[in-house]
C-alpha positions as CSV (number, residue, x, y, z in Angstrom):
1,X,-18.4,-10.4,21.8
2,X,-16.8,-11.9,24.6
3,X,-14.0,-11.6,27.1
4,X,-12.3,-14.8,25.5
5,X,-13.7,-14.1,22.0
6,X,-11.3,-10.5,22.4
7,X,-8.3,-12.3,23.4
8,X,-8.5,-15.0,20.7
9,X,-8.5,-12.0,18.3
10,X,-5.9,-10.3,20.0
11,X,-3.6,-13.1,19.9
12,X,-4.5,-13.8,16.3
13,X,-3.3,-10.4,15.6
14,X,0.0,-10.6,17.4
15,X,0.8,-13.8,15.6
16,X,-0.5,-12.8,12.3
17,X,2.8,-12.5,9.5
18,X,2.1,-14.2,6.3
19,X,0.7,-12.2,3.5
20,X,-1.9,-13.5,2.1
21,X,-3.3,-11.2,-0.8
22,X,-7.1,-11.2,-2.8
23,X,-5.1,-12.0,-5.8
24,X,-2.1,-11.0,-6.8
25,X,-3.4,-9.4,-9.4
26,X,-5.7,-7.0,-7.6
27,X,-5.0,-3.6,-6.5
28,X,-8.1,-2.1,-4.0
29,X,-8.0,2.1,-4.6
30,X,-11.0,2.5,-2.4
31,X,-13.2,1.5,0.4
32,X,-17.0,2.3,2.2
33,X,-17.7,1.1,5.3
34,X,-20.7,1.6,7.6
35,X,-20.2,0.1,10.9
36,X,-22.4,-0.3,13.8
37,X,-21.9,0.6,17.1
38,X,-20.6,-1.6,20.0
39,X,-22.5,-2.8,22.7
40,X,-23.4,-0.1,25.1
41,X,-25.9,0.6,28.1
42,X,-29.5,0.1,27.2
43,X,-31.8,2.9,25.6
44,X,-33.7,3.0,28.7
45,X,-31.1,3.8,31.3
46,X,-31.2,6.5,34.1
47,X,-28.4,8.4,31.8
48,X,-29.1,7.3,28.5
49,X,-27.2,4.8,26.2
50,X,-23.2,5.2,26.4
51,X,-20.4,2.7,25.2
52,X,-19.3,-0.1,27.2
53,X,-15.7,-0.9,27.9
54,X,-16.8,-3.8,25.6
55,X,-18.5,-1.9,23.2
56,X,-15.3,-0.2,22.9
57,X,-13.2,-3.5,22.7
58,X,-15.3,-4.7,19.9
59,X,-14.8,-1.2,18.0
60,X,-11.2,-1.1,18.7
61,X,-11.2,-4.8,17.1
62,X,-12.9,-4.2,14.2
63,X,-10.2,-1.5,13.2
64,X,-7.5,-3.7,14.2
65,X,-9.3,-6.0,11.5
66,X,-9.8,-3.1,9.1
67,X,-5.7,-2.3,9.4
68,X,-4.7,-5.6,8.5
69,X,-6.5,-6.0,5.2
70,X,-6.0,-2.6,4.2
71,X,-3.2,-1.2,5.8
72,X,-0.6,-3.7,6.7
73,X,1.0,-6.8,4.6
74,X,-0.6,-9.5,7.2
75,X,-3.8,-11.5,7.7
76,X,-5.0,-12.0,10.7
77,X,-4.7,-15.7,10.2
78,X,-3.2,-18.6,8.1
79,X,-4.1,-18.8,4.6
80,X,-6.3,-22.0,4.8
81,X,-8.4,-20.1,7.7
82,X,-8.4,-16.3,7.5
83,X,-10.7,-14.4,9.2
84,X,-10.0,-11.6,6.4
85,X,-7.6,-11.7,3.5
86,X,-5.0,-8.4,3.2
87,X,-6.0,-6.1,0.2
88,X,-3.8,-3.1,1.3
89,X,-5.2,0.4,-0.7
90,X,-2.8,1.7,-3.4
91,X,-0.8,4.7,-1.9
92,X,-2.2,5.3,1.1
93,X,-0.3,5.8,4.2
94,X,-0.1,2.6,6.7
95,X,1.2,3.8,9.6
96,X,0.5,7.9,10.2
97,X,-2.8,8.6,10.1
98,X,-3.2,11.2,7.0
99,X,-7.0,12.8,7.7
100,X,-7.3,14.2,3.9
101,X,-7.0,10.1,2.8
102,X,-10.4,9.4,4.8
103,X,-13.4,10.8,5.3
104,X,-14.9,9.6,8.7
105,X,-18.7,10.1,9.6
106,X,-20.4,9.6,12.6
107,X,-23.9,10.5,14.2
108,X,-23.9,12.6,17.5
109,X,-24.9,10.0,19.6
110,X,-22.3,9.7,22.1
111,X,-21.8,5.8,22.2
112,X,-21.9,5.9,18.5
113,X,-19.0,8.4,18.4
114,X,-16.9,7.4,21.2
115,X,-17.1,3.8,19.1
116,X,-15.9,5.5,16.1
117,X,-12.7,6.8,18.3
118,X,-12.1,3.1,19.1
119,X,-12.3,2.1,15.8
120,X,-9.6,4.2,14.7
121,X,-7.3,3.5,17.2
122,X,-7.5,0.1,16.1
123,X,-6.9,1.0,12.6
124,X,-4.0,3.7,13.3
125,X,-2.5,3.1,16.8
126,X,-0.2,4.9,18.3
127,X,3.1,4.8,17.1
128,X,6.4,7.4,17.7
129,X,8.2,8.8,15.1
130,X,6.2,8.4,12.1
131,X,4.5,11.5,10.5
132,X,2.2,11.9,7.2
133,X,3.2,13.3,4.8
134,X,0.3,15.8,4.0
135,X,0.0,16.6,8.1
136,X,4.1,18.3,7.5
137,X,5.7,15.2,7.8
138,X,8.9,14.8,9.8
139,X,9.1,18.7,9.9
140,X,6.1,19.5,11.6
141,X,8.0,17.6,14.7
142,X,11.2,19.3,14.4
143,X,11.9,22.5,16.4
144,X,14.1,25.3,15.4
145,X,16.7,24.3,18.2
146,X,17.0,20.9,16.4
147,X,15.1,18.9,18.6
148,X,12.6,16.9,18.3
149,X,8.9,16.5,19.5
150,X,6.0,13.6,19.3
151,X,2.6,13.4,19.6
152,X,1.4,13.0,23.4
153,X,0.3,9.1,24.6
154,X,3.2,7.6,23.0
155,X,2.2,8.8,19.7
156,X,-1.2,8.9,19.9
157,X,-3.4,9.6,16.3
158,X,-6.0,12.2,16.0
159,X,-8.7,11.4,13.7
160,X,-10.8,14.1,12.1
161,X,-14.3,12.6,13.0
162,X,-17.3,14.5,11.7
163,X,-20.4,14.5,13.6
164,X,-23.3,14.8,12.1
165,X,-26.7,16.3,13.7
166,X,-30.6,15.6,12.6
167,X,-30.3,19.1,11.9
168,X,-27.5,19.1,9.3
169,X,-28.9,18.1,5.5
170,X,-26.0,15.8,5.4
171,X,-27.8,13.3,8.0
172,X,-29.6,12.2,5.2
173,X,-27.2,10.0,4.4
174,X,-25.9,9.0,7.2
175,X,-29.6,8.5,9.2
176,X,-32.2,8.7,6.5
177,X,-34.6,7.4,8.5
178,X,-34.3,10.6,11.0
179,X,-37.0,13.4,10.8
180,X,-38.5,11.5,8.2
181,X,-42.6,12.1,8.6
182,X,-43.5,9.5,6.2
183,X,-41.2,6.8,7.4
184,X,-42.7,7.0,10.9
185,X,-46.1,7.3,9.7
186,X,-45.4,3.9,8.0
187,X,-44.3,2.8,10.8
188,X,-47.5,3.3,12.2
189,X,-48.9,1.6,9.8
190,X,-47.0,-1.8,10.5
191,X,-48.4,-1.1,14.1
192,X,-51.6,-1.8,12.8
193,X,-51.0,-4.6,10.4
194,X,-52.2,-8.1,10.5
195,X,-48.7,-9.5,11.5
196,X,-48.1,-7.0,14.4
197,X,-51.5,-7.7,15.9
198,X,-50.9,-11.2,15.7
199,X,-47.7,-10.9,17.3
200,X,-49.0,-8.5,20.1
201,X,-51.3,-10.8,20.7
202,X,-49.8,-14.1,20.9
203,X,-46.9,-12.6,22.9
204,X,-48.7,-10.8,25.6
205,X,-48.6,-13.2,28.3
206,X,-44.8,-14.0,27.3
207,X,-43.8,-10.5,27.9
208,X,-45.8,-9.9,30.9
209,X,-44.8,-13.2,32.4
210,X,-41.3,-12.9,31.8
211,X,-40.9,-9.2,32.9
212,X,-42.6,-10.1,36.5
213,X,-40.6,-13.2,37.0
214,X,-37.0,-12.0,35.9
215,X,-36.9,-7.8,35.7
216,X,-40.2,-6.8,38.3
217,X,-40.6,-3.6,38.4
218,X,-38.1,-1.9,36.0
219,X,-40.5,-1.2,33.1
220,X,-43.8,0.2,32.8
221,X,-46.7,-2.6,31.9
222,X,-47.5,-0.4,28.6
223,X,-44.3,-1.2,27.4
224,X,-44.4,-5.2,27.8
225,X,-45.9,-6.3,24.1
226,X,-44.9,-6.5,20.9
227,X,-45.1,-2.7,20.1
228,X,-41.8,-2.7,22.0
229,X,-39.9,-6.0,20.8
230,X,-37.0,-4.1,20.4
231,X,-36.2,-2.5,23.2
232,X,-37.1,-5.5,25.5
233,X,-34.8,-7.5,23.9
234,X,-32.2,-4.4,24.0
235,X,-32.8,-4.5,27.7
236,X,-32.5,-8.0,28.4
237,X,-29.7,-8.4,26.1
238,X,-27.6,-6.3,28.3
239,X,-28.7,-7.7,31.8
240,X,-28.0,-11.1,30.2
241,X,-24.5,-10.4,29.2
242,X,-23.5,-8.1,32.9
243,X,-25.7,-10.2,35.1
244,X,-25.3,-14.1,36.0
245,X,-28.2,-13.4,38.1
246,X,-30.4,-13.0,35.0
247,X,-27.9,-14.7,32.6
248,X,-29.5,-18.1,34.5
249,X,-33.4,-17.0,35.3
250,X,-34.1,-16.1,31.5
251,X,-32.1,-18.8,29.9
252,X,-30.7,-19.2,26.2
253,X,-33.8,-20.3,24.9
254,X,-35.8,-16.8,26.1
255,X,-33.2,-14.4,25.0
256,X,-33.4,-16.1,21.5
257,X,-37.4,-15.7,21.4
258,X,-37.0,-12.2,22.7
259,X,-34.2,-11.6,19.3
260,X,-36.2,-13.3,17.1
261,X,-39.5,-10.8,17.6
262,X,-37.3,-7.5,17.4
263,X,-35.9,-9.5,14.5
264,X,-39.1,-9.1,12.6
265,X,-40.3,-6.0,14.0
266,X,-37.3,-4.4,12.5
267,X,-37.3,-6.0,9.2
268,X,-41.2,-5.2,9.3
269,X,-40.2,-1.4,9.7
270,X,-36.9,-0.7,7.6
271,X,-37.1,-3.9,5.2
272,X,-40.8,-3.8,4.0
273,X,-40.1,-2.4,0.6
274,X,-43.8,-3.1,-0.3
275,X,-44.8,-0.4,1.7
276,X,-45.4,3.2,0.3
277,X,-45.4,6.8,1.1
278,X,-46.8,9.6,-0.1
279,X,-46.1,8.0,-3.4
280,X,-46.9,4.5,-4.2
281,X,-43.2,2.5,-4.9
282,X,-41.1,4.6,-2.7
283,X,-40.5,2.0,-0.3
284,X,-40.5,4.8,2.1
285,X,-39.3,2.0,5.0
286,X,-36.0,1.6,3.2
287,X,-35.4,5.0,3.0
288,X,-32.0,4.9,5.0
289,X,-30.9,2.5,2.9
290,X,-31.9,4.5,-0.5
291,X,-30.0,7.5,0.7
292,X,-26.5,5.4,2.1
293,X,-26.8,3.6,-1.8
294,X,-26.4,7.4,-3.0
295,X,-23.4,8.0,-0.3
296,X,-21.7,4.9,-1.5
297,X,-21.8,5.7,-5.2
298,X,-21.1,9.4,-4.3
299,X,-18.1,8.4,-2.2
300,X,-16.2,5.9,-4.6
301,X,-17.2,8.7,-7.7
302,X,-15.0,11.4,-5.9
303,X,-12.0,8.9,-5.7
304,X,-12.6,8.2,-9.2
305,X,-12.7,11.7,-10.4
306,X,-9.9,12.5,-7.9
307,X,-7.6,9.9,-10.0
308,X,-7.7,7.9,-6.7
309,X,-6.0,10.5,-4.4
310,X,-9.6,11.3,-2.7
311,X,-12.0,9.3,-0.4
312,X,-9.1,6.4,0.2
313,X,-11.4,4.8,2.9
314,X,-14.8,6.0,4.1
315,X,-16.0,5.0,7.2
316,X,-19.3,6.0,8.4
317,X,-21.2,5.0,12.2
318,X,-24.4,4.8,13.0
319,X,-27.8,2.7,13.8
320,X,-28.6,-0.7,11.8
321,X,-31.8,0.7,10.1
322,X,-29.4,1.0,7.1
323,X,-28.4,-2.1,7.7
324,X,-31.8,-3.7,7.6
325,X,-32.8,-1.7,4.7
326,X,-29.9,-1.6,2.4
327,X,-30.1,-5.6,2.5
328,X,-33.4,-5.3,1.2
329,X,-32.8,-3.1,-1.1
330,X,-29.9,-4.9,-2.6
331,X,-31.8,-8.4,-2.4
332,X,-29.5,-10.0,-0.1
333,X,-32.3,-10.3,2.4
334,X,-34.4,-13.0,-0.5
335,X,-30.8,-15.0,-0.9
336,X,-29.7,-18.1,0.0
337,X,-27.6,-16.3,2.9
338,X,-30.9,-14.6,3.5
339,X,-30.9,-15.2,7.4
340,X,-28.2,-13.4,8.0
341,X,-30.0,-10.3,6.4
342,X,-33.1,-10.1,7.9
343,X,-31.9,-10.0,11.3
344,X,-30.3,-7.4,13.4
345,X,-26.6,-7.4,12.7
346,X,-24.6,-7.8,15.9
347,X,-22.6,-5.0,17.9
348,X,-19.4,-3.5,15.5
349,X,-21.1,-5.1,12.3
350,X,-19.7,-3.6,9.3
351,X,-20.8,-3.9,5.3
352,X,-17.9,-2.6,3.1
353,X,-17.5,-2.1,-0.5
354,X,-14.6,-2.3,-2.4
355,X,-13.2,-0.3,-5.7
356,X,-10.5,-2.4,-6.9
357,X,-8.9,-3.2,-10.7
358,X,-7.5,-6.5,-11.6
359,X,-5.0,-5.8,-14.0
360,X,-2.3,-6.0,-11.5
361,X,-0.8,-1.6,-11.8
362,X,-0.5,0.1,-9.2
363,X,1.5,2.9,-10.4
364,X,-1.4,4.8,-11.9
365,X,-5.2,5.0,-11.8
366,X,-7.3,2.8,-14.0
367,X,-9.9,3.7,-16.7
368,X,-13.2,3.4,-15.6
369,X,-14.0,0.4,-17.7
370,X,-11.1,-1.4,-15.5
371,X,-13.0,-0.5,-12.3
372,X,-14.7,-3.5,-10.6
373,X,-16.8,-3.5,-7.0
374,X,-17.5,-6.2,-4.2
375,X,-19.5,-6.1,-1.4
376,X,-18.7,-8.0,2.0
377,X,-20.4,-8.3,5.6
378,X,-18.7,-9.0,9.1
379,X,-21.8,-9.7,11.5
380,X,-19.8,-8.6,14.7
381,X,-16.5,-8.6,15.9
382,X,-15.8,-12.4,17.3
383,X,-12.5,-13.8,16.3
384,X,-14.1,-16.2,14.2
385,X,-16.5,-14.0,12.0
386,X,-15.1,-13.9,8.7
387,X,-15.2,-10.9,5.9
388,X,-17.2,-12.6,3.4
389,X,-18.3,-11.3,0.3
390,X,-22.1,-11.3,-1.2
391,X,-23.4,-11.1,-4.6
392,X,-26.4,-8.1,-4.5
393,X,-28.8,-7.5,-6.9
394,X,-29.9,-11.1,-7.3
395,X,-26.7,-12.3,-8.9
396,X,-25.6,-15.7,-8.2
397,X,-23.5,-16.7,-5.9
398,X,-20.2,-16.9,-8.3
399,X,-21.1,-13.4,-9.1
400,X,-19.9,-11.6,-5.9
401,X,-17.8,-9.1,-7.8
402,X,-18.9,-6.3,-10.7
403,X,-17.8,-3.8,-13.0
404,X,-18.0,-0.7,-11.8
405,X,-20.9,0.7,-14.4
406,X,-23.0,-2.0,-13.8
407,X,-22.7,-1.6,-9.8
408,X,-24.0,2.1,-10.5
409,X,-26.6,1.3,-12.7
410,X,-28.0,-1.0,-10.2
411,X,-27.1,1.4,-7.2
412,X,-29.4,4.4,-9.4
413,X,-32.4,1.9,-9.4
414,X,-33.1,3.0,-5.8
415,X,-30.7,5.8,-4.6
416,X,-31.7,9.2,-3.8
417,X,-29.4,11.6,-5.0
418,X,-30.8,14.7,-3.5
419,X,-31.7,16.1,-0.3
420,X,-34.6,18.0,-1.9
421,X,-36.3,14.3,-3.0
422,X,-35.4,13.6,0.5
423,X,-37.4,16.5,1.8
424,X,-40.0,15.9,-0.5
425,X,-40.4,12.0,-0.4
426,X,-40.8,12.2,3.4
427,X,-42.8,15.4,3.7
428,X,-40.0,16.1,6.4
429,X,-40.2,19.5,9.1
430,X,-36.3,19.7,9.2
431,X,-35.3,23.1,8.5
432,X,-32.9,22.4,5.9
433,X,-36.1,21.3,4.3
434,X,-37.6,24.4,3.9
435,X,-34.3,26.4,3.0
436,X,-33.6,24.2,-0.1
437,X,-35.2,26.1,-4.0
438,X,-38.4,26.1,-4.4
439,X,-39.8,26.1,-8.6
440,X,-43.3,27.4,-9.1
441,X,-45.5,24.2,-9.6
442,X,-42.8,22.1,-9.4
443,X,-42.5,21.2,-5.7
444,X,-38.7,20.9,-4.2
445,X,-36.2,22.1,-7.2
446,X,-33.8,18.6,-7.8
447,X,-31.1,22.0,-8.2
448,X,-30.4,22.1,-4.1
449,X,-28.9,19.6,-2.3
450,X,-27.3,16.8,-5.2
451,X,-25.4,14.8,-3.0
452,X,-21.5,15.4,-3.3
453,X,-22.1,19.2,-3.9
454,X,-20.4,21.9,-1.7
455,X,-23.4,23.9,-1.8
456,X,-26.3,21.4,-0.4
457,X,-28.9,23.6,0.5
458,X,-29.7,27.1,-1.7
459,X,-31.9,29.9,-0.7
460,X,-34.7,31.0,-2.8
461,X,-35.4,34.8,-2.9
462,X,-38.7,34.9,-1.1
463,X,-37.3,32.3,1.2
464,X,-34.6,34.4,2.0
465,X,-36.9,37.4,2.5
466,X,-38.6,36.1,5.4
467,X,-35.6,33.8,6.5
468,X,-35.6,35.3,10.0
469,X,-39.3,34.8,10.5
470,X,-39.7,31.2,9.3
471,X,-36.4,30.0,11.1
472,X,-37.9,30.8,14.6
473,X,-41.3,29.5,13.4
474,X,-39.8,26.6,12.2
475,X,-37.5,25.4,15.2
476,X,-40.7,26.2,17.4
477,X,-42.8,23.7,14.8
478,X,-39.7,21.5,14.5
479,X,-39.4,20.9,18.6
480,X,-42.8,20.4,19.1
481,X,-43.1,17.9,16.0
482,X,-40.2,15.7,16.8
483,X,-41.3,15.5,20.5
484,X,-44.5,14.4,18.9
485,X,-42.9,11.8,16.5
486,X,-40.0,10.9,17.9
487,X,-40.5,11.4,21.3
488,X,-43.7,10.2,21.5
489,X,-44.8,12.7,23.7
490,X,-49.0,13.1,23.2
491,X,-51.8,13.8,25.3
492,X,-53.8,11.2,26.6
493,X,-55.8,10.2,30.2
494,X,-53.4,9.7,33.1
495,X,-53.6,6.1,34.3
496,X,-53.1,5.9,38.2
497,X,-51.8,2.6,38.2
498,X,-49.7,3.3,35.7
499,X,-47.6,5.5,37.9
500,X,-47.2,3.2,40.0
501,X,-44.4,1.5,37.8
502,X,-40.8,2.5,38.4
503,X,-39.0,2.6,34.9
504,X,-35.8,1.3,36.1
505,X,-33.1,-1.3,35.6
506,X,-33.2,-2.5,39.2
507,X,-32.9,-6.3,38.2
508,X,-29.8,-6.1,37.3
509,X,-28.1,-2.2,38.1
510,X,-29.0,-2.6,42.5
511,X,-29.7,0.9,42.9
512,X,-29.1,3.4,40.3
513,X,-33.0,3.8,39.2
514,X,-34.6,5.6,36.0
515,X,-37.3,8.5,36.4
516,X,-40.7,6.8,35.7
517,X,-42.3,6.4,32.1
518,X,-39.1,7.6,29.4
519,X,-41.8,6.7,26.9
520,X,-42.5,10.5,27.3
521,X,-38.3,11.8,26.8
522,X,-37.0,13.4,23.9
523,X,-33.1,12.4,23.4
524,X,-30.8,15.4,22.9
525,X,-30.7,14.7,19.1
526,X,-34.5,13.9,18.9
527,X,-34.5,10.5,17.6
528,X,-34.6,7.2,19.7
529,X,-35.1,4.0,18.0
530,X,-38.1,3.1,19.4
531,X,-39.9,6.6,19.0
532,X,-39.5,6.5,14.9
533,X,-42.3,5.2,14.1
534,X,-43.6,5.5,17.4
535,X,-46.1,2.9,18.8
536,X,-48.3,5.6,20.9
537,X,-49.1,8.1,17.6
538,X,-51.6,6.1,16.6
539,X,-52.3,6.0,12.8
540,X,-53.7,4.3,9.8
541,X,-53.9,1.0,9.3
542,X,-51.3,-0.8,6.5
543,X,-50.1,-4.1,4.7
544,X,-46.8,-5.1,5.6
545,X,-44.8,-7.5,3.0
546,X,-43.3,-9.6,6.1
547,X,-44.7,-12.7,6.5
548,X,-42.7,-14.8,8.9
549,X,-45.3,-16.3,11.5
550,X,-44.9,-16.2,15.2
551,X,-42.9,-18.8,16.9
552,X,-45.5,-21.4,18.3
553,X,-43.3,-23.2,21.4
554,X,-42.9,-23.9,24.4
555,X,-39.9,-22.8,26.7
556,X,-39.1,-24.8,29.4
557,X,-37.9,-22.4,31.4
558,X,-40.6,-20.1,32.1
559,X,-43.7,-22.6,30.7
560,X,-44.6,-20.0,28.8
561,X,-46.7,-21.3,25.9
562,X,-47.0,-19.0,22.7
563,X,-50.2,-19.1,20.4
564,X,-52.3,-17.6,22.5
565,X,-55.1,-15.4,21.3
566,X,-54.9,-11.9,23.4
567,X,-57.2,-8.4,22.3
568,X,-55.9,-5.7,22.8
569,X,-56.7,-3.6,25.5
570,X,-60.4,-1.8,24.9
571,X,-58.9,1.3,26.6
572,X,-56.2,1.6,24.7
573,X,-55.7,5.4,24.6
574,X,-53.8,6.1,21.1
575,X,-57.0,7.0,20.3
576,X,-56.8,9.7,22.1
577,X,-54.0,11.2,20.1
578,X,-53.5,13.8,17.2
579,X,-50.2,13.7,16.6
580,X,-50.6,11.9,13.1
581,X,-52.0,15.1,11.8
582,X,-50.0,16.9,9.5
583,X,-48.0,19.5,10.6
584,X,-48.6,23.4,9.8
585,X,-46.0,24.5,7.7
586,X,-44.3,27.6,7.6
587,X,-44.7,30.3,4.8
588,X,-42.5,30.4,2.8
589,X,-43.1,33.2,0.0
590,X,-43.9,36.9,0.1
């Protein structure tokens, strides 16, 4: 989002006063948002990813957006042109942040979280002299002496963010993708397929020849093919937008070209629902999206069973891997609209659904029967990205809303409702994994870890026998496996000219330089996009259900031609590595 893009919003904001409500017979009780991070630094930096003053912008935009359909009695624009329509939630509080009204969820990953912060202060800024009710209210900021205190910063909210680590069972809903075996095994898989060696090898010389003409010597040759779509574009997304340097060497056209590959390469690996697991159908790709679907239904179920004084507004932040495979999931991504579904949504994206009744009471909470759902999609934060609502599920486009029932019969088509299917479905090392029941013959019992219980993960008795053996066992197993799959660390011949790359972002950050190769890192949480599924396991060869052909053109700016017919290297040395065995587990009985 630009500069000038920001401002336009802003001032849209400032001027925004005319009410312009869904209907006026509608009354929204709930809302679930996942929302993607701003822009930040790119994956491979010296320091790792962090947020970008504009990252935080757009973040701090999208809640401003978020307020004023659900917290305020404005648009953010006239009524013939809105960018979103105001559909304030019954009874919740609009200016003083009240933390037992939202649940807020967030990965650890700092850019992801510091985002999150910026969100909410767009959706509750500052502001003096206002108090929630359930946080004391006015008394909490009264003294015994009579006099009065505020919060520090002019008022400044404090959100109660939860963080959520790989290592918690409740990333499964939040990052089902994470510390899934089978997912990255798939992955693998798409490595191999007929589309991804067609596109590595049409897109060879492109890569190479655009990486020594406009960013020499910053990343290592191994990592200039398709195997790596994404984060080339990732990185010269980010020179392109801080850099006018680069912003006029790789041109428009290039950036696009460089898009539309990790477009694919995405899809191919979260959207792909033709592609199995350990059991055939469980569209083990998708898998982040079939453990949100669970969240969502989860979510709006506690507000319902809470007569609508739980769960207000959820917002969760993370990666788009949901994204990508909740659309296909839902079948927005075979739609009319389907472009805008099969691509990587832009920095702040957010999906939302909506529990609202049309029978125009507020005053108390409907039957179920009354309850109705809609889903909408903002791609980004620009001022003139709209709110728009979808139909899912193959409904037609006058169909964007649904009962309630019928929204979690289709939700229960594909949702995972327990962590223990989780564990099982991905054949997952996590150690929550192996503390959840056990049933003789039966595999992982469905009785630990239903999503929305208090008590996730249970403890068999032999498991809890040897607890303190398996646990050090297990993290011991569980480093060295995610180094192997999501790190992709592995063992293989050391290439002298290899080393003679520098993995740095010298074309367009002067001096500060990377260590060389980060294909071999581990980040602090394990997971990295590009190591899920990571291209230098090796593995099995699979089908993959995308079938969008590589662009054949011609860019003027760089002459490179595409269509060419490149092998891959002879010496490639994933052959060398055993890191798609499977893993040794721990026992687990006496």
């Amino acid at each position: 989002m630009a500069p000038t893009s920001l401002r336009a919003l802003a001032t849209a904001l400032s001027l925004a006063s005319v009410a312009v409500a869904q209907s006026t017979n509608e009354t929204v009780w709930s809302s679930f948002s996942y929302i993607l991070y701003g822009e930040r630094t790119p994956e491979y930096d010296t320091k790792g990813p962090s947020l970008t003053p504009l990252g935080a912008q757009q973040l701090y935009f999208q809640g401003s957006l978020f307020r004023a359909r659900y917290l305020s009695n404005s648009s953010l624009s006239d009524e013939d042109n809105a960018i979103t329509t105001n559909s304030p939630i019954a009874n919740i509080e609009q200016h003083a942040l009240d933390n037992s009204q939202i649940s807020i969820m967030s990965t650890t990953d700092g850019y992801v979280v510091s985002g999150s912060l910026a969100f909410l202060q767009g959706l509750y800024p500052p502001v003096l002299n206002v108090f929630a009710y359930n946080n004391g209210g006015v008394n909490a900021s009264t003294l015994a002496n009579g006099s009065s205190i505020d919060y520090p910063l002019n008022g400044y909210q404090y959100p109660n963010i939860q963080t959520i680590s790989s290592s918690d069972s409740d990333s499964v809903w939040l990052e089902g993708h994470a510390l899934c075996w089978e997912y990255g095994s798939s992955g693998i898989a798409f490595r191999n397929s007929e589309l991804a060696q067609d596109l590595y090898n049409s897109t060879l010389d492109f890569y190479e020849k655009t990486w020594q003409e406009i960013f020499p010597n910053t990343l290592p040759n191994m990592m200039l093919n398709f195997d790596y779509a994404y984060e080339l574009y990732d990185y010269a997304q980010y020179a392109y937008d801080h850099d006018e340097s680069v912003r006029d060497a790789l041109g428009a056209v290039n950036l696009t070209i460089l898009r539309t590959y990790a477009d694919i390469q995405q899809f191919g690996l979260n959207g792909d629902l033709s592609a199995s697991g350990l059991q055939e159908g469980d569209m083990i790709r998708a898998i982040s999206g079939r453990m949100l679907a669970a969240k969502v239904v989860a979510q709006l179920s506690e507000h319902i069973n809470s007569a609508g004084t739980e769960n207000k507004m959820t917002l969760m932040f993370g990666s788009f891997e949901p994204f990508l495979a909740f659309f296909a999931l839902s079948d927005l991504a075979n739609t009319g609209s389907s472009g805008a579904f099969r691509t990587i949504p832009l920095p702040g994206a957010a999906m939302v659904f909506e529990l609202f009744s049309t029978n125009g009471d507020d005053s108390s909470f409907p039957q179920q029967s009354e309850l109705w759902v809609r889903f909408l999609f903002r791609n980004g934060t620009d001022a003139d990205a709209p709110m728009t609502e979808y139909p899912l599920f193959g409904r037609g486009n006058s169909e964007t809303r649904m009962r309630w029932s019928d929204f979690v019969n289709e939700m229960d088509k594909f949702s995972i409702r327990e962590v223990a299917e989780w564990c099982e479905m991905c054949n997952s090392v996590a150690l929550f994994c192996s503390a959840l029941t056990h049933e003789p013959g039966d595999g992982l019992s469905s009785s630990g870890g239903t999503i929305g219980s208090n008590n996730d993960v249970s403890l068999s008795p032999p498991v809890a026998g040897v607890i303190g053996a398996i646990i050090t066992l297990g993290v011991i197993g569980l480093a060295a496996m995610t180094a192997f799959v999501f790190g992709g660390i592995r063992i293989r011949r050391k290439d002298p000219a290899a080393a003679k790359h520098r993995s740095s972002l010298g074309g367009f950050r002067g001096a500060e330089k990377m260590e060389p190769d980060r294909d071999v890192s581990v980040a602090k949480n394990g997971i990295r996009h590009e190591r899920v599924g990571s291209w230098e396991l090796g593995g099995p060869t699979g089908a993959t259900g995308v079938t969008v052909p590589p662009p054949a053109a011609t860019d003027g700016n760089t002459g490179v031609t595409f269509g060419a017919s490149v092998r891959r290297h002879e010496d490639d040395d994933d052959k060398d590595s055993f890191a798609g065995l499977v893993p040794v587990r721990p026992a687990e009985q006496v």
